[in-house]
N, C-alpha and C positions, 0 to 999 in steps of 0.2 A: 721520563716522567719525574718532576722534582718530588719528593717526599715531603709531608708534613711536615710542620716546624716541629712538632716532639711526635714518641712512639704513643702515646695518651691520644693523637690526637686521630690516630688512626684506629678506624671501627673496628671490631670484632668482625668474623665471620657470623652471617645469621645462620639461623634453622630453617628448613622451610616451614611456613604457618600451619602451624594446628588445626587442629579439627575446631570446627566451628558450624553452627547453626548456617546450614544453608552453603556451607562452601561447595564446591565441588569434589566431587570424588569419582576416584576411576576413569571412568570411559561415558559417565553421563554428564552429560553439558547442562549449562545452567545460561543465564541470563550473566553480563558482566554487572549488572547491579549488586550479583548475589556477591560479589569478590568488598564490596565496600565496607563491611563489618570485620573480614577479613584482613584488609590491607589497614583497618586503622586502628586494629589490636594488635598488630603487628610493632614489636621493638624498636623503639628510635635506633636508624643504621648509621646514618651520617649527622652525629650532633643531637638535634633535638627531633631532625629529619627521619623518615620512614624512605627512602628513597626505592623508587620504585622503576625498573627497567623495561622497555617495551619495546625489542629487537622484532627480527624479522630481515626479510630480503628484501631491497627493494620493490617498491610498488604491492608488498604484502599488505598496503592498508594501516600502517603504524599512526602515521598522522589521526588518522580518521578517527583509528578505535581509541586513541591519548587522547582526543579531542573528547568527543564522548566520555569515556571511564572520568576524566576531571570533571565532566561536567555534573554524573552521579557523586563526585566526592565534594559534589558544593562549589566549586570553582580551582578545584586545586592546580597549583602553578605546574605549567608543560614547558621543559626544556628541550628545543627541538635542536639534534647534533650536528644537523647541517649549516647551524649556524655558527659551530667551531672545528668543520671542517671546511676544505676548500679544493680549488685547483688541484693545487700542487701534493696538496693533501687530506686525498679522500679520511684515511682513518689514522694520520697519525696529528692527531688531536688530544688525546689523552694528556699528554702535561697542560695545556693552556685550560680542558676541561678542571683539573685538579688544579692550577691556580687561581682559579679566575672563579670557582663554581664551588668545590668538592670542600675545600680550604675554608673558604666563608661560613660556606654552610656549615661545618663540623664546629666552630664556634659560637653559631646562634647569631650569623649576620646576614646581610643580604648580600648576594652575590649580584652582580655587576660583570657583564662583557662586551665587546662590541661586535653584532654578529656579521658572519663574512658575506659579503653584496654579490652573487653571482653570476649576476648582470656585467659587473662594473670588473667582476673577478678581482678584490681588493678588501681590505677590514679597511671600515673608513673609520675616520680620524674625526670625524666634523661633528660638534658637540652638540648631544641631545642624540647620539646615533647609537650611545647604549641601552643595553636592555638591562632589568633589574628580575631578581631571583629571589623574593624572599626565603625563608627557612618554616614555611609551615609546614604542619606533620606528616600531609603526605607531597610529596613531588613526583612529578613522574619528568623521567627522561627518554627522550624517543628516539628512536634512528637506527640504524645499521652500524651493530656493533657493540648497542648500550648495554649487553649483557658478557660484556668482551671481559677474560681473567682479571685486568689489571683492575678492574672497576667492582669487581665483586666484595670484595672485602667493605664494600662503601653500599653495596644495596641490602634490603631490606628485603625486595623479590623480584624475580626474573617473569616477564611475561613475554612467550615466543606465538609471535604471528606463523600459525599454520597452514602455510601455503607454501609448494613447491618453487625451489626458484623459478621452474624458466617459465611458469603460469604466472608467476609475481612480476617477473621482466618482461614478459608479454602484456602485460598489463601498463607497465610503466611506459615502454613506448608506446604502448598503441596512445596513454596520455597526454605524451610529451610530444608527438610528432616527427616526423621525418627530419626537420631542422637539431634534433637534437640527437640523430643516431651517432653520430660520430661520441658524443658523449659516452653513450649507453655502451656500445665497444670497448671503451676505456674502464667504466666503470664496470661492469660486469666481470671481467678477467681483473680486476683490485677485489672485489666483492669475493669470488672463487678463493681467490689466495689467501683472502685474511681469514675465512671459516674453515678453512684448511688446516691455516694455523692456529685458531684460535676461536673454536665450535662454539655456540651458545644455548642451540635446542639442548644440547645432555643436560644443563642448568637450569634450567627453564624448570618452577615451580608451576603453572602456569601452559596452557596452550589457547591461543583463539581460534577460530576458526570463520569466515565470514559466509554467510549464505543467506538463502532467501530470506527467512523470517530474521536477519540483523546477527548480529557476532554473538559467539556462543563459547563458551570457554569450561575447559576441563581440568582435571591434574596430568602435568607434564613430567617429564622424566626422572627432576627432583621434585616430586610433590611431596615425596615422602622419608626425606631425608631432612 
């Protein structure tokens, strides 16, 4: 991972978020709406940025609930990581995240990448095929691993999808189909290895959990740190 052009330009570590009207506490779940007062009291982490993590196991539902929670924060910009991951490289992304995204953002620009075509298995080149990242207050960034050490120093909060992996991988294939097991094999033994080394439910300000009446979220392991 290349480092910031100065030590200035690298964030602090946050706190986890204070006590606030409506947040959660404990072991009692709230609605993810209650987290938006929350998350946007919450300290600029990267830049002018609040940046905000939404890990999980695959097929835990990360899209979904990023989808949604931006959608309670007014439209806030969703950074999804599979699109600076790839074949060859499930989770070592992190430097192109940190030039192309983390870098921008920490001096109040828009971030610019071009995301990887899984179809085509390729970063295309063909103009007009990037995407744009403004720097509003809050961002969320999604995927397997957004809450990974090297990226902490750069978040504002961790939010872990609560679901077992192999309920999450069972989930995933039963989505993706037979035509894609061969993938799922691949990925699931990369997935084991990198939270092996590299856990992110202990960080986790934050837990969701999905069920019948819609996602529901509580204080996670760091809530209170």
């Amino acid at each position: 991972m290349r480092s910031p052009a100065s030590a200035s330009d690298v964030p602090r570590s946050r706190a986890a978020p204070g006590a606030a009207s409506g947040e959660p506490s404990g072991d009692r779940p709230v609605a993810p709406a209650a987290l938006v007062p929350v998350l946007r009291a919450l300290p600029p982490s990267c830049g002018p940025v609040r940046l905000v993590a939404v890990d999980g196991h695959a097929g835990s539902g990360k899209t979904t609930f990023a989808a949604s929670l931006a959608g309670e924060l007014g439209g806030a910009p969703v950074l999804h990581l599979d699109d600076l991951a790839s074949h060859d490289a499930f989770f070592d992304w992190t430097g192109r995240l940190t030039d192309q995204v983390l870098t921008p953002l920490a001096h109040g620009r828009t971030a610019r990448y071009a995301p990887y075509d899984w179809n085509r298995a390729a970063f295309p080149h063909e103009p007009g095929a990037t995407k744009t990242l403004p720097p509003a207050p809050v961002v969320l960034v999604e995927g397997v691993g957004a809450g990974r050490r090297a990226l902490r120093p750069w978040l504002a909060c961790v939010l872990w999808m609560d679901m077992a992996a192999r309920d999450a991988w069972r989930r995933g294939r039963e989505r993706d189909g037979e035509d894609l097991a061969e993938f799922w094999e691949r990925w699931t033994r990369a997935e084991t290895a990198h939270f092996a080394e590299d856990p992110s439910h202990s960080s986790a300000n934050y837990l969701v959990r999905q069920g019948e009446l819609g996602f529901q979220v509580r204080k996670g392991p760091a809530g209170d740190r």
